[in-house]
C-alpha positions in Angstrom: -21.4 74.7 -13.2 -19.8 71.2 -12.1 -17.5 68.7 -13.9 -18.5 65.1 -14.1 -17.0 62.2 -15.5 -18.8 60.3 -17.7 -17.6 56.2 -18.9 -17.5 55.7 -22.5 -15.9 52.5 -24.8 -12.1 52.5 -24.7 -10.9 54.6 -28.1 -14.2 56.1 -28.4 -13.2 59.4 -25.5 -12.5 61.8 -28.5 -15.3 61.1 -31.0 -17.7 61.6 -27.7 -15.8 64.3 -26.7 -16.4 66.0 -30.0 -20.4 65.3 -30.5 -20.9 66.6 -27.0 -19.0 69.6 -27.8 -20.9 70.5 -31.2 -24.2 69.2 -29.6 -24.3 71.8 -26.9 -23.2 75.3 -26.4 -19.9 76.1 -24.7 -22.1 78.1 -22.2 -24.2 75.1 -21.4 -21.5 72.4 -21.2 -18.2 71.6 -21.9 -16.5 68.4 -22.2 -12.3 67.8 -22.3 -9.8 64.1 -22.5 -6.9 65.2 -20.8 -4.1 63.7 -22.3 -0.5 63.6 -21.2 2.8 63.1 -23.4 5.0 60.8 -22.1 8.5 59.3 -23.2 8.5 55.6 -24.8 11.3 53.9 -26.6 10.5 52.0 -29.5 13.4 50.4 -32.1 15.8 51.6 -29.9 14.4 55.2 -31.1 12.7 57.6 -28.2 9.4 58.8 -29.0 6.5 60.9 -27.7 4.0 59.7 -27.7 0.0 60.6 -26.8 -2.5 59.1 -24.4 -5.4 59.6 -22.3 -4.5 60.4 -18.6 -7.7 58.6 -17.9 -9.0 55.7 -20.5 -12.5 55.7 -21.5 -13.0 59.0 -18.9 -14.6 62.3 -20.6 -14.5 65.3 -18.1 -18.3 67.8 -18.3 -18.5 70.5 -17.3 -22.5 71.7 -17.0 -25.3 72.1 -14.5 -26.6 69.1 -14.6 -30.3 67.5 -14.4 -32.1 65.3 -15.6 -32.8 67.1 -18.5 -29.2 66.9 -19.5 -28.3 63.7 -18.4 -30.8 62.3 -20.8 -29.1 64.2 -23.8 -25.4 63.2 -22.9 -27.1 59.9 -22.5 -28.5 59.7 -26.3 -25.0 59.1 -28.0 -24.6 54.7 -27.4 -21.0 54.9 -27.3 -21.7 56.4 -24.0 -21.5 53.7 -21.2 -23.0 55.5 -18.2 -21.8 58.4 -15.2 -19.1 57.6 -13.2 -21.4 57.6 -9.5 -25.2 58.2 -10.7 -27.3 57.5 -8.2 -30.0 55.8 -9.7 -33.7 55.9 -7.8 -32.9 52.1 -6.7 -29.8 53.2 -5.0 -30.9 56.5 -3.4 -34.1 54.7 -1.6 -31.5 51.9 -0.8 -28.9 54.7 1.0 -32.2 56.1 2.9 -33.1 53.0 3.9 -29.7 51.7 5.5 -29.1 55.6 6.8 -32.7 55.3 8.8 -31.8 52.0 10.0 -29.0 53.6 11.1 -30.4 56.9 12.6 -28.1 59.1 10.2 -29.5 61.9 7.7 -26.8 61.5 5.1 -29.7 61.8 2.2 -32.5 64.4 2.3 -35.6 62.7 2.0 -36.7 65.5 -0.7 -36.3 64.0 -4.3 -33.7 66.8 -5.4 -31.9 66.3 -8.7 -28.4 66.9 -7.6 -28.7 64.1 -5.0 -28.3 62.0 -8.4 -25.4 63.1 -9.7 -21.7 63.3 -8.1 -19.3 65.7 -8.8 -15.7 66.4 -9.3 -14.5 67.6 -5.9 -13.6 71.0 -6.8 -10.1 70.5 -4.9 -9.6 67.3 -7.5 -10.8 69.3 -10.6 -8.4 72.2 -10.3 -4.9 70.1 -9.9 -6.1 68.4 -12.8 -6.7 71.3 -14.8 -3.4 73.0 -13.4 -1.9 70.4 -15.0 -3.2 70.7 -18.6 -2.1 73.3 -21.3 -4.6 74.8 -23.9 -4.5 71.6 -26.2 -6.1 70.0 -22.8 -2.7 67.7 -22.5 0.3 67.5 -19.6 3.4 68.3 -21.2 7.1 67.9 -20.3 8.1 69.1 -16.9 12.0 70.3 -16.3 13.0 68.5 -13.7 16.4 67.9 -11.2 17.4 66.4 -8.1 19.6 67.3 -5.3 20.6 64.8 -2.3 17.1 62.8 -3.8 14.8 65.5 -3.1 13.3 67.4 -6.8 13.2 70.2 -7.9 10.6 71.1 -10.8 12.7 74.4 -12.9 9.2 74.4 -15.3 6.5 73.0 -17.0 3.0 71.9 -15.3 4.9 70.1 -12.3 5.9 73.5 -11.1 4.7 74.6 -7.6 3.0 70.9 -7.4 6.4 69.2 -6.5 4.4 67.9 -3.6 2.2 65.5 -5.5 5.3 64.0 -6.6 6.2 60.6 -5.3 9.0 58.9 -7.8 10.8 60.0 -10.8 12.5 57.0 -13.0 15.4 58.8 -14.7 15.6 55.7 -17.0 11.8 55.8 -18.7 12.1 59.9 -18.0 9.2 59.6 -16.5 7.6 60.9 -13.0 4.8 58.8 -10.9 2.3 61.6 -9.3 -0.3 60.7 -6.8 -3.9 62.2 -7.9 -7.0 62.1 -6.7 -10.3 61.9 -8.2 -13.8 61.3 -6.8 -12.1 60.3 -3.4 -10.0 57.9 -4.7 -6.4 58.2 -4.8 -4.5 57.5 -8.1 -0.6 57.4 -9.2 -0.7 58.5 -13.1 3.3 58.5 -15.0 4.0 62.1 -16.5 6.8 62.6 -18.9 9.8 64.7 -17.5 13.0 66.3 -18.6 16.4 65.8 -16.6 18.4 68.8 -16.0 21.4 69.3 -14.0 21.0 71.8 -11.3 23.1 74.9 -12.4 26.1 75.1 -9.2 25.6 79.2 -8.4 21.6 77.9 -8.2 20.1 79.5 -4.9 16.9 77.2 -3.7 14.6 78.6 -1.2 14.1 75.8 1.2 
């Protein structure tokens, strides 16, 4: 089994989530909206507060065909897969990689060829990330001479994907990527000071 990313309307991800969830078996798919808390001041009053690490994105996880794609496909709120290939664009690519001399697509009509998935590499950082209720919680965070430290939380051991923490919002900008591209999401943090008898292995 794959994961896949399928588009859907803006405020719609966990109703879809949900219909794909009772319509199919967990052994035949599984769909997730990963979700991340994140610090926002409101009133003068800090809150946490909810939202969709990716907008309108709902992560499967099947082996897809045709067969399924057409299912997933019934509910309308669903806009289309993020990368299908449709036939148009797969005898398009073979055309432009013979004209070319390159063998990028098989000329057999194999259903995979249609569908794109999740980089496994991309998929598991993502799901490193997420606790059991499928959201990225608070990470402990503190810095010494500007380089930081992750004490716990989902950040921990990924202090490479790091690129910017904003003590002010408490927030941290982390570079992602998914399906090749690369993206900076902001993930909610908690300051710490380092603890002075602390010994960091360098």
């Amino acid at each position: 089994m794959n994961w896949y990313i399928f588009f859907v309307k803006t405020g719609d991800e966990l109703c879809v989530k949900d219909w794909l969830n009772k319509t199919f078996d967990r052994e035949t798919l599984y769909s997730i909206v990963p979700k991340r808390i994140v610090p926002e001041k409101k009133n003068g009053k800090l809150l946490y507060v909810e939202k969709n690490l990716f907008p309108s994105y709902i992560f499967v996880k099947t082996v897809m065909d045709f067969s399924t794609y057409y299912l997933i496909k019934r509910n309308s709120k669903i806009i289309k897969m993020l990368n299908y290939l449709n036939k148009e664009d797969l005898t398009c690519h073979r055309t432009i990689s013979a004209h070319n001399k390159q063998s990028a697509v098989p000329a057999t009509d194999t259903e995979e060829l249609y569908f794109k998935k999740i980089p496994e590499e991309e998929m598991s950082i993502i799901l490193k990330l997420l606790n059991q209720e499928e959201e990225i919680n608070f990470s402990k965070v503190y810095t010494i001479e500007s380089k930081v430290y992750v004490e716990s939380g989902p950040l921990k051991g990924l202090e490479g994907i790091i690129k910017k923490i904003n003590k002010h919002t408490r927030r941290a900008k982390v570079l992602v990527s998914l399906m090749g591209d690369q993206r900076i999401i902001e993930l909610g943090i908690e300051l710490i000071e380092p603890v002075g008898s602390r010994e960091l292995i360098l």
